[in-house]
C-alpha positions in Angstrom: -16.0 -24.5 18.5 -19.9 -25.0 20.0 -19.2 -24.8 24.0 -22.2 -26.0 26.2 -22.2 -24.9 29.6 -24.2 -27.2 31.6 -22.8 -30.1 29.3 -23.3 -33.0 31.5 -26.9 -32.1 32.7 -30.1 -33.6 31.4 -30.4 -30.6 29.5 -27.2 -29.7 27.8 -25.8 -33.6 27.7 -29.2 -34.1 25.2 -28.0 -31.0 23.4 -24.3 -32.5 22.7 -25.5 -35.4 21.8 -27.6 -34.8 19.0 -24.7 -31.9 17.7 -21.9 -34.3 17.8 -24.6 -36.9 15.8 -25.4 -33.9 13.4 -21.7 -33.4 12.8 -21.8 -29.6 13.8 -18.5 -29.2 15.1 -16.0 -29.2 17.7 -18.2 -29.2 21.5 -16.4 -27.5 24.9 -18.5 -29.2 27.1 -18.4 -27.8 30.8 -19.8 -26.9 34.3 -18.3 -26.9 37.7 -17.3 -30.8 37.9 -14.7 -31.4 35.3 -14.9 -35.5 36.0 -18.5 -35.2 34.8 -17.6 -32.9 31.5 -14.7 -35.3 30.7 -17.0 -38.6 31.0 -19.4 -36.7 28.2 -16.3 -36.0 26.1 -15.0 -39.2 26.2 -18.2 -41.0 25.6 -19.0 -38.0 22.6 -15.2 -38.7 21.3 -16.3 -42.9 21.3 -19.2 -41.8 18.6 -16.6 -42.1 16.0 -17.3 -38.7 14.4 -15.1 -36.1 12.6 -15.1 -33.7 15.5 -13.5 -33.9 18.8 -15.0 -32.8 22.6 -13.3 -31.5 25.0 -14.2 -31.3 28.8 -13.6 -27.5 30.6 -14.7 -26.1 34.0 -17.0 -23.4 34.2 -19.0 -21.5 36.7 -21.8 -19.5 35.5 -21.3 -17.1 38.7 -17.8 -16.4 38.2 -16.6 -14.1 35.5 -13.1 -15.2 35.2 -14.2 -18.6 35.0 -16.8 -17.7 32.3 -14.3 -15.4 30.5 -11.9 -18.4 29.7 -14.7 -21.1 28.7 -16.2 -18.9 26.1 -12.7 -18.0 24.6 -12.4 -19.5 21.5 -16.0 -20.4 20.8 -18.2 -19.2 18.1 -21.0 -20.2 20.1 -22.2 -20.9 23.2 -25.5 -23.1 23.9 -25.9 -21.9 27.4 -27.8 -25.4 29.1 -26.9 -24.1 33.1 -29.4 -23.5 35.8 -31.9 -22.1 37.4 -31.2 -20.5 33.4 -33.0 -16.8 35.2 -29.8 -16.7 37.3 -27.2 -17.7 34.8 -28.9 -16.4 31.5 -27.2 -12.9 31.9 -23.5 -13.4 32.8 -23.3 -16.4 30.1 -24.6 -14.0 27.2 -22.3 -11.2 28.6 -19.2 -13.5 28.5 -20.2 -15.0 24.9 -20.9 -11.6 23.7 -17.7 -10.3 24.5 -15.9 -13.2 23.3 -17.5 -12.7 19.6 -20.0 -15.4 19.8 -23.2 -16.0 18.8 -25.7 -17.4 21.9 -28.4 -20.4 22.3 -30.0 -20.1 25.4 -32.4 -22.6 26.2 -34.6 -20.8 28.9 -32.9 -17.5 29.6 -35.6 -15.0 28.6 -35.3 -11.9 27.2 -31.6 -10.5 27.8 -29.4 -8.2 26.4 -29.4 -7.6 22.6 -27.1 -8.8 20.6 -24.4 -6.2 18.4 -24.4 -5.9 15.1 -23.5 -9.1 13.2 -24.0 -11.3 16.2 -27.0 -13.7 16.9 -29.1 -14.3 20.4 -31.4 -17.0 20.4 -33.6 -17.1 24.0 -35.9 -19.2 25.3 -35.0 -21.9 22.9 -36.6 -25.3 24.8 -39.3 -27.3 24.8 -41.5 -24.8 27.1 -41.0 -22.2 25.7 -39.6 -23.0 22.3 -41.1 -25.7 21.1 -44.6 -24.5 22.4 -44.3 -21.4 20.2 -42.9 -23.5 17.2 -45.7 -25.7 17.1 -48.7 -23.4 16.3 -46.7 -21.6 14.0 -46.5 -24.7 11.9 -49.6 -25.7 12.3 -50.9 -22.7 11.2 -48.0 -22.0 8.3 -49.1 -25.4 6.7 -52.7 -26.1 6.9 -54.7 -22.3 7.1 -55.2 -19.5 5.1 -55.5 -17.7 8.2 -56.2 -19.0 12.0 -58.5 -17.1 14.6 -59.0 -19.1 17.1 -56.0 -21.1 19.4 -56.6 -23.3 22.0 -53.4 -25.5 23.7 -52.3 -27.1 26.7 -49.0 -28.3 27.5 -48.9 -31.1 30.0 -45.9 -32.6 31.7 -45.2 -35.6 33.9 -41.1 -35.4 35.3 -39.3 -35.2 38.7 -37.7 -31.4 39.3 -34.5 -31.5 40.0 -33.6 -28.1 42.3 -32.7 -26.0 39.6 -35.8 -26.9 37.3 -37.9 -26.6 40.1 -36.5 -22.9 41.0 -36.8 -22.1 37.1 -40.3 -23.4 36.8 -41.4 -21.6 39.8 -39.8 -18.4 38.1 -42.1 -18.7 35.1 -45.2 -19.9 36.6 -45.2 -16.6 39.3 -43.3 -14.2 37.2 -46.1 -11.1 36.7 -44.9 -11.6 32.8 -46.7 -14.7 32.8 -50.6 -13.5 33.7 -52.0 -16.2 34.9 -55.5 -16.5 34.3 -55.5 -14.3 31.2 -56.4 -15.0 27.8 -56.0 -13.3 24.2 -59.2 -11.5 23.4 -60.1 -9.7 19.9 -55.9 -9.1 19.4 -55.5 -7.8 23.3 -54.3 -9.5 26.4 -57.4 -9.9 28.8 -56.8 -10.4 32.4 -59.1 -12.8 34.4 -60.8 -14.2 31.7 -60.3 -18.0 32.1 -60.1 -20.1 35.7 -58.5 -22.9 36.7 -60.2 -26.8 35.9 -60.1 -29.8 37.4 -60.3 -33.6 36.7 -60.0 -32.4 33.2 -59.9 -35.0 30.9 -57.6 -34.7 27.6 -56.5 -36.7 24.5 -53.0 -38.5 24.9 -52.9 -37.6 28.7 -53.4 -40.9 31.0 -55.1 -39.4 33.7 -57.3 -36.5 34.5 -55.8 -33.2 34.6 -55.4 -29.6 36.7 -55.9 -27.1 33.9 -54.1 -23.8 34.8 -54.2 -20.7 32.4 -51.7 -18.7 31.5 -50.6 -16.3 28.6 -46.6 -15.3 28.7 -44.4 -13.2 26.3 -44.6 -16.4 23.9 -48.0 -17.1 23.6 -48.5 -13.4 23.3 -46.2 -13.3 20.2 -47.7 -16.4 18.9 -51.1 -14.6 18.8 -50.1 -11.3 17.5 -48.0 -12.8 14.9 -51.0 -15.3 13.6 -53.5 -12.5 13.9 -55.4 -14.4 16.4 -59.1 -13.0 18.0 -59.0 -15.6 20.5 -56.3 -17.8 22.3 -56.8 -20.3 25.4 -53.4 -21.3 27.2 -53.2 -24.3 29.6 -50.7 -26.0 31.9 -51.6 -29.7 32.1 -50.6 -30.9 35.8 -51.0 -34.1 36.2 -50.9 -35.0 39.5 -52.3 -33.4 43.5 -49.1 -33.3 44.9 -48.0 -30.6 42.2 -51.3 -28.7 42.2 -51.3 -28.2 45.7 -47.2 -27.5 45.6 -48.2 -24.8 43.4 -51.3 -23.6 44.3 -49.3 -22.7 48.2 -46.2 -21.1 46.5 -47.5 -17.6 46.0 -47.2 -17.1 49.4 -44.4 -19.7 50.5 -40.4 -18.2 50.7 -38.9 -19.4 47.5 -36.6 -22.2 48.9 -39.1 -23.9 50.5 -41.6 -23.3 47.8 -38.8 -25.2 45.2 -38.3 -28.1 48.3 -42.0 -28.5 47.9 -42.2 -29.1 44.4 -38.9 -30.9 44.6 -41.2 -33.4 46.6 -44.3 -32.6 45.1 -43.1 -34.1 41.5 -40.9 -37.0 43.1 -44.5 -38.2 44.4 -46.3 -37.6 41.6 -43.9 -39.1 38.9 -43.2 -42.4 41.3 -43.8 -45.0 39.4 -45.4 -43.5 36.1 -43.9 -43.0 32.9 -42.2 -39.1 32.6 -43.8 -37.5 29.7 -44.1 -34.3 27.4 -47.3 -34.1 25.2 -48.3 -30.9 23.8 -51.8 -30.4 22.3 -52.8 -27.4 20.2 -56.1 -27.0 18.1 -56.4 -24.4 15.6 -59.6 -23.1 13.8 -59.2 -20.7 11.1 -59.6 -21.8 7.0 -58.5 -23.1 4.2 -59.1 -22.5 0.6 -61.6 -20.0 1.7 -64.0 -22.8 3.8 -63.4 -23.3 7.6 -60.9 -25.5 8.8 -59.7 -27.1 12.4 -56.6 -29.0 13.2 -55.4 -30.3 16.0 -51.7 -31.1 16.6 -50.2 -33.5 19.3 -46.8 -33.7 20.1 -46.0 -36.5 22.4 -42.1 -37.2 24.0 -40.6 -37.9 27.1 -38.3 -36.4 29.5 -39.0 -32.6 29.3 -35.1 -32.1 29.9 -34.5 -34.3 26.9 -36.5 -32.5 25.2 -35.5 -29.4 26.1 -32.0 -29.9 25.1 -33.5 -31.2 21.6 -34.4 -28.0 20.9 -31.4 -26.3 21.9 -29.7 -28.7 19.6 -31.7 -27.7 16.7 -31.6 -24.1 17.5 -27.7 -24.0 17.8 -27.5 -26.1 14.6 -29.5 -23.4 12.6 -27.4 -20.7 13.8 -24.6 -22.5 12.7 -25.7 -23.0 9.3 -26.7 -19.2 8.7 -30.3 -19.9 8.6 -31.1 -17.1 11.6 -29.6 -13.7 10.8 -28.4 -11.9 13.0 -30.2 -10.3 16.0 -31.9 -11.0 19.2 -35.2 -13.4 19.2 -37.3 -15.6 20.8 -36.6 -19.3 19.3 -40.0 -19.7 17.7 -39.6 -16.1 15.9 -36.8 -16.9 14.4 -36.6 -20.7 13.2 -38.0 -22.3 10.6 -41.0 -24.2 12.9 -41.4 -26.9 9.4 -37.3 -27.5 9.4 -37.0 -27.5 13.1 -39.6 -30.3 13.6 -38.7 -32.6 10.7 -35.8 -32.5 12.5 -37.2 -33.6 15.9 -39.2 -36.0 14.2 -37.2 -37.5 11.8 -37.9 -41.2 10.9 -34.2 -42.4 11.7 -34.0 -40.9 14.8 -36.9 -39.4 16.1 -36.7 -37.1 19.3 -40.8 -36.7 19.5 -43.9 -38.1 17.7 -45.9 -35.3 16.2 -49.6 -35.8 14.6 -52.0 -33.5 13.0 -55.7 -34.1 13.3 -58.6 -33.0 11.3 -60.5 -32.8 14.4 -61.0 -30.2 18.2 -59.7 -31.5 20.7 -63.1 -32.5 22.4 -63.6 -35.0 19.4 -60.4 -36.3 20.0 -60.8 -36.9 23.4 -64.4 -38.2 23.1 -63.3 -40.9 19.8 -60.0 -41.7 23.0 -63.1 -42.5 25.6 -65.0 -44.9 23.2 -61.8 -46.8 21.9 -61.4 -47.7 25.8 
């Protein structure tokens, strides 16, 4: 038995879809509104697969509650939110039931004992924006020294994403305006740009820098000298939202970026495009390739990843322990996966060129 808690959100109703389609087994979905769960179920039951779902009632902030919905599972793809106020008690309860956790956002939490696997942070950002230079690097360098990426999204917050993005963007973990320098973090070393124009993005963008715990890891474990992390905002009414939530009280800083996205999304097309460029080389000569990952809803795509994640753990292919999600999958399985030609969850290309040449060959086609 998978059980998903946060089932019937954007997040975890993506996740059981794509398990029940990948015949993984047996789904508990659940959250606090047991109509919702059972509308999933029925409508994951109508698929016509092997494996049944079943709807359950679960609050993440009560441990009685949590205690019977992890019963019986041997894992437990934890999809609720804000996920840095629920991360904790879920991976208590599944740990103590004997299961093995998913957790897309989560951070790092308690580790796992022995024989038991805890997979954290296993979304789009993070997850996917950790998997993605791994590959890159895993299947077209010798060795890479140089990263450069930027992650833009275009999507409407709900409450709970906006209170979980607001989490990661002023957490202290995240060090905003830092970069990787000669295999060190170095504080300050990039600012903030505007009206910056990218490849694949449809409007000029509000570059913000950041280096967290994942890009960190990503740069340690590639050996990188030197590694430039962006947010992509696209849109004034989110810059501004976050440029006056340092010193706004939380509730009304999540309000304002409630709003703040609602403007900026209305009526655009929601998107997820990732963009990393790698210079390093190949067969001893220098090399750069640039890989864009385009998709849309960042929930969707979120629970994508969690999908893939739980499937792997599933199947044996992570042993046991606690890791990130990119540390521990396979980044080539997991995006052939998300990409497949039947089904595809993203479009991913690779390109021989920077990302300035991209942009630049993007300008002269229009």
């Amino acid at each position: 038995m998978i059980g998903v808690i946060g089932g019937y959100g954007a997040v975890g109703a993506a996740a059981a879809r794509l398990l029940t389609q990948w015949g993984a087994g047996p789904l508990r979905i659940a959250g606090r509104d047991r109509d919702r769960a059972a509308r999933l179920a029925a409508e994951l039951n109508g698929l016509g697969r092997p494996a049944a779902a079943e709807p359950a009632v679960c609050d993440a902030n009560d441990p009685a509650s949590l205690a019977a919905f992890v019963h019986g599972c041997d894992l437990v793809v934890h999809c609720a939110g804000p996920s840095h106020r629920t991360s904790a008690p879920v991976v208590a309860a599944a740990l103590a039931a004997g299961a093995d956790v998913v957790d897309a956002g989560g951070g790092a939490g308690a580790g796992a004992p022995a024989g038991r696997t805890v997979l954290y942070d296993a979304g789009a950002v993070p997850g996917l924006t950790g998997l993605l230079p791994r590959h890159l690097a895993a299947a077209h360098f010798d060795g890479a020294h140089t990263l450069t990426a930027h992650t833009g999204v275009l999507d409407r917050f709900t409450d709970t994403g906006a209170d979980d993005y607001l989490h990661g963007v002023l957490s202290p973990a995240a060090r905003p305006l830092a970069a990787w320098r000669q295999g060190a973090p170095r504080p300050g070393a990039l600012t903030r740009r505007t009206d910056l124009h990218l490849p694949f993005l449809p409007r000029p963008v509000t570059a913000l820098p950041y280096l967290d715990a994942e890009a960190e890891g990503v740069a340690r474990d590639l050996s990188l000298a030197h590694g430039d992390w962006y947010t992509a905002v696209d849109g004034e009414h989110l810059a501004a939202a976050l440029a006056a939530a340092r010193t706004a009280r939380r509730a009304d800083a999540v309000r304002a970026l409630r709003r703040a996205t609602a403007l900026d999304t209305a009526g655009r097309t929601p998107y997820t495009t990732l963009l990393v460029q790698l210079d390093g080389t190949r067969g001893g000569r220098p090399a750069t390739r640039t890989a864009v990952l385009r998709a849309g809803r960042v929930a969707e795509l979120t629970g994508a990843v969690a999908a893939v994640a739980a499937l792997a753990v599933r199947q044996g292919a992570v042993p046991p322990g606690t890791y990130r999600a990119d540390q521990a999958l396979d980044p080539a399985a997991a995006l052939a996966r998300l990409t497949t030609p039947t089904a595809p969850v993203c479009r991913l290309d690779v390109h021989r060129t920077p990302i300035d040449a991209l942009t630049a060959v993007e300008e002269g086609a229009l």
